[in-house]
C-alpha positions in Angstrom: 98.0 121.4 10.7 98.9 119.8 14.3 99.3 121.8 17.1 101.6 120.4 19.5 100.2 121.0 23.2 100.9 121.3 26.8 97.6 121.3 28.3 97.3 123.9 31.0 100.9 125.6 30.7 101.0 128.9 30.3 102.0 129.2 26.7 99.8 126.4 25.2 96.7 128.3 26.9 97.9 131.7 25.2 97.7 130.0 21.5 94.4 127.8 22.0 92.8 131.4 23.4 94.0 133.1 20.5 92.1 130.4 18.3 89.3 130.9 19.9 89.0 134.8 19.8 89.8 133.9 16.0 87.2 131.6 16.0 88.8 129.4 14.3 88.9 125.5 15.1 92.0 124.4 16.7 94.1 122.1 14.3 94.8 118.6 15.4 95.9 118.5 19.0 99.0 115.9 19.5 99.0 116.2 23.7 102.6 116.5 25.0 102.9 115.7 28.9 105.3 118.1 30.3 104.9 116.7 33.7 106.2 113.2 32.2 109.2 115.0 30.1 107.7 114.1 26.8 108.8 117.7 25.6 112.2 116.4 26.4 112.6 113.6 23.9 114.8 113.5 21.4 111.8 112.7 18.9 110.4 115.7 20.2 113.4 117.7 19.9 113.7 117.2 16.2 110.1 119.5 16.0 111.3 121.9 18.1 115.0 121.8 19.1 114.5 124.1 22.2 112.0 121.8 23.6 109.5 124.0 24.0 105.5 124.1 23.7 103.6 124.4 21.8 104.1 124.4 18.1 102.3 124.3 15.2 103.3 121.8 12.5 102.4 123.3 9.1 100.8 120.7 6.0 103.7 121.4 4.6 106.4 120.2 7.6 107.4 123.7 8.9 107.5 123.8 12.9 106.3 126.6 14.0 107.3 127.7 17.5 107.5 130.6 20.3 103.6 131.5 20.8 103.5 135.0 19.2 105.0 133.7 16.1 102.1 130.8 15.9 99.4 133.9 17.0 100.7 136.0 14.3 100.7 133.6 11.6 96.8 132.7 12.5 96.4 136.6 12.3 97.7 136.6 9.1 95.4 134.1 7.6 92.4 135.2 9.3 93.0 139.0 9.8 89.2 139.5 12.2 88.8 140.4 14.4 92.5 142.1 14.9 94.3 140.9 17.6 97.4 142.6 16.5 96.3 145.9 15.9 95.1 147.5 12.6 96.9 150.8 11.3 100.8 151.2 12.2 100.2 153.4 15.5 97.7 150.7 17.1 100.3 147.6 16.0 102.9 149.5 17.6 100.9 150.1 20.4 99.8 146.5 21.6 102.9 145.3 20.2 104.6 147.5 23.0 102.4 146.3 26.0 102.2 143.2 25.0 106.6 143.2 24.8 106.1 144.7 28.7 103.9 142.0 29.7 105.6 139.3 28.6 109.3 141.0 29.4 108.4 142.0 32.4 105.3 140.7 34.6 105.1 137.1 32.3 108.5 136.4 32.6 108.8 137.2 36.2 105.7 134.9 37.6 107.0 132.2 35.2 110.6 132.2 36.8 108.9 132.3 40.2 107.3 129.2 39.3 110.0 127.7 37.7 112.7 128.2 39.7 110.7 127.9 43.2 107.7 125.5 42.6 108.5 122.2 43.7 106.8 120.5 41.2 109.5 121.5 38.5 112.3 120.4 40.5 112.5 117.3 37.9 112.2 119.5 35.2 114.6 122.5 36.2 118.0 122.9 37.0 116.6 125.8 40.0 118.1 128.8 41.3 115.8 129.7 44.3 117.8 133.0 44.3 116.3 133.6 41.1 112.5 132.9 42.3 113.2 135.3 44.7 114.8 138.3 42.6 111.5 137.8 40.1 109.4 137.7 42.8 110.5 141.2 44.0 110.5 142.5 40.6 106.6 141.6 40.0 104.9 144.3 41.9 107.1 146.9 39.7 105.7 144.9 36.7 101.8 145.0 38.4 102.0 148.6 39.2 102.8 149.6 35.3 99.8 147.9 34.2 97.4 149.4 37.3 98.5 152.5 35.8 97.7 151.3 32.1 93.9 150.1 33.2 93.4 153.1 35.7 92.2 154.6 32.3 91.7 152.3 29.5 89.3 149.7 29.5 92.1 146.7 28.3 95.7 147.3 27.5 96.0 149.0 24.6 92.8 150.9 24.8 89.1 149.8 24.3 89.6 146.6 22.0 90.3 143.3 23.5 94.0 142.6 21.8 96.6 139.6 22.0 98.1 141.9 25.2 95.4 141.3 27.1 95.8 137.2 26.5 99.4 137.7 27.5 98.6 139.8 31.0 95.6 137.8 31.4 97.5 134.7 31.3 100.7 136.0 33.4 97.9 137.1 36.2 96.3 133.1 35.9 99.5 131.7 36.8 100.2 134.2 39.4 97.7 131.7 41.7 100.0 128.6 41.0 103.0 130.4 41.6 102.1 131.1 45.1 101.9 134.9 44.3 99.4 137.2 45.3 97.7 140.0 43.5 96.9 142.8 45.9 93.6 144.1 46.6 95.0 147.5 46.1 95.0 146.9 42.1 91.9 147.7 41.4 91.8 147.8 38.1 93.8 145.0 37.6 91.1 142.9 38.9 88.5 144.3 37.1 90.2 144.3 33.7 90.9 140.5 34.8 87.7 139.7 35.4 86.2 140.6 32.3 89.2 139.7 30.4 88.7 136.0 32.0 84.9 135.9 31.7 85.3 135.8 27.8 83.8 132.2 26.4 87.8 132.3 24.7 89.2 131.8 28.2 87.9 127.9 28.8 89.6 127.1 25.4 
């Protein structure tokens, strides 16, 4: 297998995490520079057509792409320790938080970045007015999940699942996108700093 990857972009991160919570050694990396619009090739668009990272090229040819779909095929071939959830109430569970996170508070901070960071004005065609509508919708998105943590130790409970990579991540980039997390969420922070202490996080 080769993992097409985007260094530290959100997504890419999400997927080499995941690996390493599998503990499983990450495939071949093939490094694709966003900054220098490799991802925008036409050599690259026949792996993935929507230009997008990462994905994981199978021995067999078949692109994988869109980072749940790569986290839930690892899953499948190496079912411990479950990131996805075990019986049907706990898959429906995380598979519901981790849908709010990355609808909602992911999305948000990544169109902030996007669509206001001056760094992707060569990459984007921007809408400040769009930065700014996400950027009023986060603290909506941040209060949900204070909520959430005010009485479970991670997001769906007490087991570490792929929600918490996908909050975890969102709440990294927050720093980047020139958004602050208030003091006032208390248990965000302290779900974030154990969820980012884990030896997973440095993959």
């Amino acid at each position: 297998m080769k993992l097409y990857d985007g260094g530290r972009a959100p997504n890419p991160r999400r997927v080499r995490i995941f690996f390493a919570e599998k503990g499983v050694p990450l495939p071949e990396l093939v490094p694709v520079d966003i900054a220098r619009k490799e991802h925008l090739t036409p050599e690259f668009a026949r792996i993935n057509p929507l230009k997008r990272l990462p994905v994981l090229m199978l021995d067999d040819g078949t692109a994988l792409a869109e980072t749940i779909a790569i986290c839930r095929y690892l899953e499948g071939l190496h079912p411990q320790p479950v990131l996805f959830g075990g019986d049907a109430k706990e898959q429906a569970q995380i598979e519901m938080w981790n849908r709010r996170v990355e609808l909602g508070l992911f999305t948000s901070i990544m169109s902030v970045f996007r669509h206001g960071h001056p760094s992707m004005a060569e990459l984007e065609h921007q809408v400040p007015e769009w930065a700014e509508a996400s950027r009023e919708q986060i603290d909506d998105h941040l209060l949900i999940m204070e909520l959430q943590l005010a009485g479970n130790r991670f997001l769906s409970g007490d087991q570490f699942t792929v929600a918490d990579i996908t909050a975890g991540i969102a709440v990294d980039f927050m720093k980047p996108s020139r958004v602050r997390l208030p003091e006032e969420y208390v248990n965000i922070r302290r779900w974030h700093a154990e969820v980012s202490g884990r030896p997973s996080w440095k993959a």
